[in-house]
C-alpha positions as CSV (number, residue, x, y, z in Angstrom):
1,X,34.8,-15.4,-63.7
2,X,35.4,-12.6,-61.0
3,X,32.2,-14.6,-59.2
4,X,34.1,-17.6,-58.9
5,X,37.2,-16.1,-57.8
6,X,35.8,-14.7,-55.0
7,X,33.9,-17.4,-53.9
8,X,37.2,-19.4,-54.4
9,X,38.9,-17.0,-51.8
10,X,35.9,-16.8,-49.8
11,X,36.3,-20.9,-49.6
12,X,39.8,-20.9,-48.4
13,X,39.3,-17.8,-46.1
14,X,36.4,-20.5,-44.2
15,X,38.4,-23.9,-44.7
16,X,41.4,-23.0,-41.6
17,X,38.0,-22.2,-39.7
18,X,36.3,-25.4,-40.2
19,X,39.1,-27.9,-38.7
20,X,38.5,-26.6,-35.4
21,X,35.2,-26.2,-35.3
22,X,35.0,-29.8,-36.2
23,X,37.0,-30.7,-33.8
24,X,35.3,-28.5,-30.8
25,X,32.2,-30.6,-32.0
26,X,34.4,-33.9,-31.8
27,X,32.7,-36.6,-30.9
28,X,29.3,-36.7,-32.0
29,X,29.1,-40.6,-32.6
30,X,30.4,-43.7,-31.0
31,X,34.4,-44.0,-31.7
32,X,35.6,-47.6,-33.1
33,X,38.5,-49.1,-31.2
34,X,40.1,-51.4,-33.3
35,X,41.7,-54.6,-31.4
36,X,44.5,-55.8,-33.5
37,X,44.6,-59.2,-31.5
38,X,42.1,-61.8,-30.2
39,X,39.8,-61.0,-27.0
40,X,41.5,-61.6,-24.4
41,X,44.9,-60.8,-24.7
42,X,46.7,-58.4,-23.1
43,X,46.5,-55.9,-25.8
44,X,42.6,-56.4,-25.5
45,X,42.2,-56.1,-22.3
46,X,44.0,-53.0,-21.8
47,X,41.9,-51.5,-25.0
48,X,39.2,-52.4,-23.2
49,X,40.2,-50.4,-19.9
50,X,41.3,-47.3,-21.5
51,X,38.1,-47.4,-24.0
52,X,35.6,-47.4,-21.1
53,X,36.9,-45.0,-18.9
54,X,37.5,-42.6,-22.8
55,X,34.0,-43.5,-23.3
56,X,33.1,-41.6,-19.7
57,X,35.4,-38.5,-20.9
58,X,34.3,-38.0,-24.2
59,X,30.9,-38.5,-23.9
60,X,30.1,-41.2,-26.5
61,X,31.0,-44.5,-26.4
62,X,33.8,-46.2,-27.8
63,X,33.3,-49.6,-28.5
64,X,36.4,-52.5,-29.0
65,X,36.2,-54.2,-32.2
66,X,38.7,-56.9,-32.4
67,X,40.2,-57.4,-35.8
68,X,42.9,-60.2,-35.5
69,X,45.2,-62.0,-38.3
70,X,48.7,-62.1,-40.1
71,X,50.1,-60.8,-36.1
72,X,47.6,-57.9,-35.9
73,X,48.6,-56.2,-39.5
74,X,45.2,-56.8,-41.0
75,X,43.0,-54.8,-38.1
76,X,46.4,-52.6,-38.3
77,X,45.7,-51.8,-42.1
78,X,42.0,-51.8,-42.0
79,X,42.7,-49.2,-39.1
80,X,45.1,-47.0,-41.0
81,X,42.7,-47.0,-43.5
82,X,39.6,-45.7,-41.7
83,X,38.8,-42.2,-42.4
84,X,41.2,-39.7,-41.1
85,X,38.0,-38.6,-38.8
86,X,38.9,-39.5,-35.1
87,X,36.1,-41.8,-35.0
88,X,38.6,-45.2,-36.2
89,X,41.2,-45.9,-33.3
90,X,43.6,-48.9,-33.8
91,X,45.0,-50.3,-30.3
92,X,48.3,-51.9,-31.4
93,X,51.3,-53.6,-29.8
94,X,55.2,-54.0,-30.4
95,X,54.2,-56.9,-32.7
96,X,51.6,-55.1,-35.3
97,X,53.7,-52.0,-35.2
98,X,57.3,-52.3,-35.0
99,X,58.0,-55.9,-35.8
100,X,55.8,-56.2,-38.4
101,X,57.0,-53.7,-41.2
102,X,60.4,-56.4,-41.7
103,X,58.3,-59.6,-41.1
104,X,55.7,-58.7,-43.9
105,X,58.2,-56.1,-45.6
106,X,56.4,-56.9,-48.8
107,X,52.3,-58.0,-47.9
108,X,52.0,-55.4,-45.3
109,X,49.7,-52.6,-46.1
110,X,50.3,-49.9,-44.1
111,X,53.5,-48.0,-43.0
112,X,53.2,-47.8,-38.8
113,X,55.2,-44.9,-39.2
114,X,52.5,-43.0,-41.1
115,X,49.9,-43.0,-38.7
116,X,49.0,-40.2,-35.9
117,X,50.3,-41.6,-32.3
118,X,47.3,-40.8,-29.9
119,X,49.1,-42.6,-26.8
120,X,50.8,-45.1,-24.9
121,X,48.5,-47.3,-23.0
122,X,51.3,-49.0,-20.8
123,X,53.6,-51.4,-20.6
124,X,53.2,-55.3,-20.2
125,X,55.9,-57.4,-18.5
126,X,56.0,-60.7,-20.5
127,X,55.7,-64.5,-18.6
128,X,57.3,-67.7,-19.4
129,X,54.6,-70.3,-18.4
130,X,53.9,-73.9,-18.4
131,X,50.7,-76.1,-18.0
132,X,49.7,-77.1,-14.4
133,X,50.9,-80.4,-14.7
134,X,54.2,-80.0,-16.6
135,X,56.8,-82.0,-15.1
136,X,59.2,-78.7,-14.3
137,X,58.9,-77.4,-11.5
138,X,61.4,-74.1,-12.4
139,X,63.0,-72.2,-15.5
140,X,66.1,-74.5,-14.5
141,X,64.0,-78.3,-14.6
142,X,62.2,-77.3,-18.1
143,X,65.2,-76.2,-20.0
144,X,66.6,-79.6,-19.0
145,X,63.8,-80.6,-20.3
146,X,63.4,-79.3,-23.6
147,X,67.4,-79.9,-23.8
148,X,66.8,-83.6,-23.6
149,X,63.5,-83.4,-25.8
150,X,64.7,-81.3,-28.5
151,X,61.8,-80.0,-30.7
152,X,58.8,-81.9,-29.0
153,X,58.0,-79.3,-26.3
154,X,55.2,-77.5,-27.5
155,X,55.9,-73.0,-26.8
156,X,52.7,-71.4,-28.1
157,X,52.4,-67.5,-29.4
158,X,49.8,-65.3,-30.6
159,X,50.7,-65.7,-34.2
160,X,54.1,-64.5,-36.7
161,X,55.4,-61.1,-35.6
162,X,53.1,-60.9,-32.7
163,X,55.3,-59.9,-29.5
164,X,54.8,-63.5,-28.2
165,X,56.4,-65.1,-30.9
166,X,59.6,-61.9,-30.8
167,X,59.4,-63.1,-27.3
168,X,60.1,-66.9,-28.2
169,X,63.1,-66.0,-31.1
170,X,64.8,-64.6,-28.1
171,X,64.2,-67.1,-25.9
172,X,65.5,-69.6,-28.7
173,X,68.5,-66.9,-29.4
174,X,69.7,-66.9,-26.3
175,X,69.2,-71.1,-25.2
176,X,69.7,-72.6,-28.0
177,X,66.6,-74.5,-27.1
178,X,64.4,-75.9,-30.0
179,X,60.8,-76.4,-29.5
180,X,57.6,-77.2,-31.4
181,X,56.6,-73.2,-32.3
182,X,52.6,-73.2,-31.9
183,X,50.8,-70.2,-33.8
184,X,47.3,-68.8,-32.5
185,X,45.5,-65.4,-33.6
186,X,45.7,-63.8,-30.5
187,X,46.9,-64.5,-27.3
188,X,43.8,-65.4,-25.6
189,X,43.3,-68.5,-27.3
190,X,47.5,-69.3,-26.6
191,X,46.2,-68.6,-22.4
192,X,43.1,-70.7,-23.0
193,X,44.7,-73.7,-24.2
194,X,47.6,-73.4,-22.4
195,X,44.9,-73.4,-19.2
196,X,43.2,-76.5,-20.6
197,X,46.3,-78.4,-20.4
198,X,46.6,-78.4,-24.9
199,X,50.3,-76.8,-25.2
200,X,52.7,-77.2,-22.7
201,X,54.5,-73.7,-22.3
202,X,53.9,-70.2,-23.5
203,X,55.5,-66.7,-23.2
204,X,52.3,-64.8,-22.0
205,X,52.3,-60.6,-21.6
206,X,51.2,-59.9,-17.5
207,X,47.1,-59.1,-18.4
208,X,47.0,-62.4,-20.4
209,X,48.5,-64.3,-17.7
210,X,48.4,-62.9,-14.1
211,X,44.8,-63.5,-14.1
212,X,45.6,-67.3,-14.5
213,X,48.5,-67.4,-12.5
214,X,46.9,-66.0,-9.2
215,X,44.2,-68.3,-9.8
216,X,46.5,-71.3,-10.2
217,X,45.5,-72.5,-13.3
218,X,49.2,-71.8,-14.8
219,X,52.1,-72.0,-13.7
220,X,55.1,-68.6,-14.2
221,X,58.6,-69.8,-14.3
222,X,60.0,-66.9,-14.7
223,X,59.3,-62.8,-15.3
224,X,61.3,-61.6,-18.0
225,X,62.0,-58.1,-16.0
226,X,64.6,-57.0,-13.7
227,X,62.4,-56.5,-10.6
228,X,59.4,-59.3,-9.2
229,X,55.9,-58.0,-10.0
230,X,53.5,-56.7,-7.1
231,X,51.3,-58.7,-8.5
232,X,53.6,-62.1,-8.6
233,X,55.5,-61.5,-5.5
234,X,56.5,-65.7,-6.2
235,X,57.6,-65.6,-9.8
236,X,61.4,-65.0,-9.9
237,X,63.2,-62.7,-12.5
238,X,65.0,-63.8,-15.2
239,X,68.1,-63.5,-13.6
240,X,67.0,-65.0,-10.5
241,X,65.8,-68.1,-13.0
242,X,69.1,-67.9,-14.3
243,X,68.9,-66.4,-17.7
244,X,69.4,-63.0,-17.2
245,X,69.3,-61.9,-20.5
246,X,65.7,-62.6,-21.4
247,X,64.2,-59.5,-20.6
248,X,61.3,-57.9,-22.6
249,X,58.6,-55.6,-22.0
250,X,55.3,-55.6,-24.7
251,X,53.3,-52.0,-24.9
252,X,49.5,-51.4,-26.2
253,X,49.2,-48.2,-27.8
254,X,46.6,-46.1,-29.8
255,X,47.0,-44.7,-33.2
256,X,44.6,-43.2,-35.5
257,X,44.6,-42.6,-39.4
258,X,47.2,-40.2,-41.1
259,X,45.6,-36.8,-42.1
260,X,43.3,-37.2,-38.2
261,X,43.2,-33.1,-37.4
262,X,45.8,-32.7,-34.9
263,X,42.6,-30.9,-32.4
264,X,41.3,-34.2,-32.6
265,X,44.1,-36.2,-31.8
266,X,44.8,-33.9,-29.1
267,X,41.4,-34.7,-28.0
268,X,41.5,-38.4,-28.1
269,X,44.9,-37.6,-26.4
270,X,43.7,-35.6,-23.7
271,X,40.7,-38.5,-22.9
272,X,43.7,-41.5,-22.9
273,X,45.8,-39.4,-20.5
274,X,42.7,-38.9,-18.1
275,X,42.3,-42.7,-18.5
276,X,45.3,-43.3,-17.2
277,X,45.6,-40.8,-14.9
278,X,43.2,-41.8,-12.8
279,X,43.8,-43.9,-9.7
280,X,41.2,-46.6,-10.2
281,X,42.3,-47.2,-13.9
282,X,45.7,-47.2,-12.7
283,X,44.6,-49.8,-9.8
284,X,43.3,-52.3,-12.4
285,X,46.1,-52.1,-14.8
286,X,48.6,-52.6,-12.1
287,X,46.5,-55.3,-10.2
288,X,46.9,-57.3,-14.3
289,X,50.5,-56.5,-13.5
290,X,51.2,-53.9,-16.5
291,X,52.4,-50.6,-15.9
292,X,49.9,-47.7,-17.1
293,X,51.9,-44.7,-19.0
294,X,52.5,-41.7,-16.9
295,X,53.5,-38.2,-17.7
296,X,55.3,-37.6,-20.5
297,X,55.0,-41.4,-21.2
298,X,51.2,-41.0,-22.4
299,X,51.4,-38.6,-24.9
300,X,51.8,-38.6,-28.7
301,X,55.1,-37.6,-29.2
302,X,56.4,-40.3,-26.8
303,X,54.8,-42.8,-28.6
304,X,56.0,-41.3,-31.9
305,X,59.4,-41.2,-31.2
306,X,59.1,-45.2,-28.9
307,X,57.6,-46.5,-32.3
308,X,60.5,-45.0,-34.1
309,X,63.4,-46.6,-32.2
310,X,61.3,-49.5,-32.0
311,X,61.2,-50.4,-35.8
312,X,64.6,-49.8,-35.8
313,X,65.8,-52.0,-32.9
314,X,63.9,-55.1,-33.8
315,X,64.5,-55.2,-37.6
316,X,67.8,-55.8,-36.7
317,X,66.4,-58.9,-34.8
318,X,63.9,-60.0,-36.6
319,X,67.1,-60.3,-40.1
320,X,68.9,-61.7,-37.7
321,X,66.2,-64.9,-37.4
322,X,65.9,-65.2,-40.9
323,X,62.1,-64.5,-40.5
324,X,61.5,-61.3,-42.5
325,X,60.2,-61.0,-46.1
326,X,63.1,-59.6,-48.6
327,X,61.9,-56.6,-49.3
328,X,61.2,-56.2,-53.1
């Protein structure tokens, strides 16, 4: 008996020990990013930026893996419930992780709130766009035209409680315009066919559309921001569109699983914030016309604290809209 107590003590006298020198070894594999949304997407592509330039810093690669369904809540869950090892990332948006706990208040399966915030990614200014050859010309011409074809105007999104479709029960809160709500996994697939002519409109987040609006192959009505976008010098604001009101701003953002050693988060922290940081990242996100965090902005507790007044804001929304599971 007085053998096993001392190897008892002799245990927990090692254990504070071995967190850190985990982590010092952290990583010694590839890392898993998981995608909540379709490739594509803004929320991919900026993954996909910060993952390569991490990949650089930490010295392993980490690879996307793009998980998509039910508005990003089942790569969310499967991502939550990864090991707590630092090598399962989920890359998530305002959709999977502040919107969703009241939309799926009774099938989701995992609490947002639980996991460890790595960082914010950045911010993505959200489009309102219409095919090439739809017959408005301006924000102004196509709500007289979904006035006087009520229901029959087809406004696609990336699926229930992504930020797309928050992004259309505004739009429909604050017009009182009714159209023919088009559900995708994933917001590449809403670009693609929206760039093949398929649906006729779309409220696209600046990576997912820029690309297609400088290359003509979309058309921006509006930006739903205060200020024009470097990037979309043409495209007028909301306001300027006249409907001032319609402002939102989308975010990506990386979490990992609750119980993740904080050295490690701090690690994975550290590798974002470089990401970021750096001028030629910052270049490309900007040139998608997002805004890459900065500061204080990129760090965990930021995150922690955005996610936190996020949940809060938009279940007041989303009850609003009728669109939220009772909670049992």
């Amino acid at each position: 008996m007085k053998r096993l107590m001392m190897l008892l003590i002799a245990l927990c006298l090692v254990a504070p020990a071995t967190t850190p020198a985990l982590a010092q070894d952290f990583p010694n594999k590839p890392i898993t990013m998981i995608v909540v949304f379709s490739p594509g997407g803004a929320t991919d592509v900026l993954a996909s930026i910060a993952a390569d330039h991490m990949s650089r810093t930490l010295g392993q690669r980490v690879v996307v893996e793009n998980v998509t369904g039910a508005g990003g809540t089942i790569g969310g869950a499967r991502g939550a419930q990864a090991a707590p090892d630092g090598y399962t990332l989920t890359v998530g948006s305002m959709g999977s992780h502040s919107a969703a706990p009241t939309i799926y208040a009774n099938s989701i399966r995992f609490n947002p709130l639980d996991l460890e915030p790595v960082g914010l990614i950045g911010g993505t200014p959200l489009y309102l766009a219409v095919k090439n050859d739809f017959p408005a010309k301006t924000y102004k011409e196509f709500a007289d035209h979904v006035k006087a074809n009520p229901g029959k105007v087809s406004l696609a999104h990336a699926g229930v409680g992504s930020t797309n479709h928050l992004a259309s029960l505004l739009l429909m809160h604050l017009t009182g315009l009714q159209f023919n709500s088009v559900a995708y996994r994933g917001e590449g697939p809403a670009a693609a066919d929206l760039v093949a002519g398929h649906i006729d409109s779309s409220g696209l987040f600046a990576p997912a559309a820029v690309p297609h609006i400088q290359g003509g192959k979309m058309r921006a009505l509006l930006i739903a921001q205060t200020d024009r976008a470097e990037a979309t010098p043409n495209v007028p604001t909301a306001k300027e569109a006249g409907i001032d009101k319609f402002l939102l701003q989308g975010w990506s953002a990386v979490f990992a699983p609750q119980g993740t050693p904080k050295p490690v988060i701090a690690r994975l922290s550290q590798a974002l914030q470089a990401a970021v940081a750096d001028p030629a990242v910052r270049k490309r996100i900007e040139e998608l016309g997002a805004l890459p965090s900065t500061g204080k902005t990129a760090t965990p507790e930021y995150l922690g604290a955005m996610l936190k007044d996020d949940i809060e804001r938009w279940s007041v929304v989303i009850k609003a809209a009728g669109i939220s599971e009772p909670k049992n």
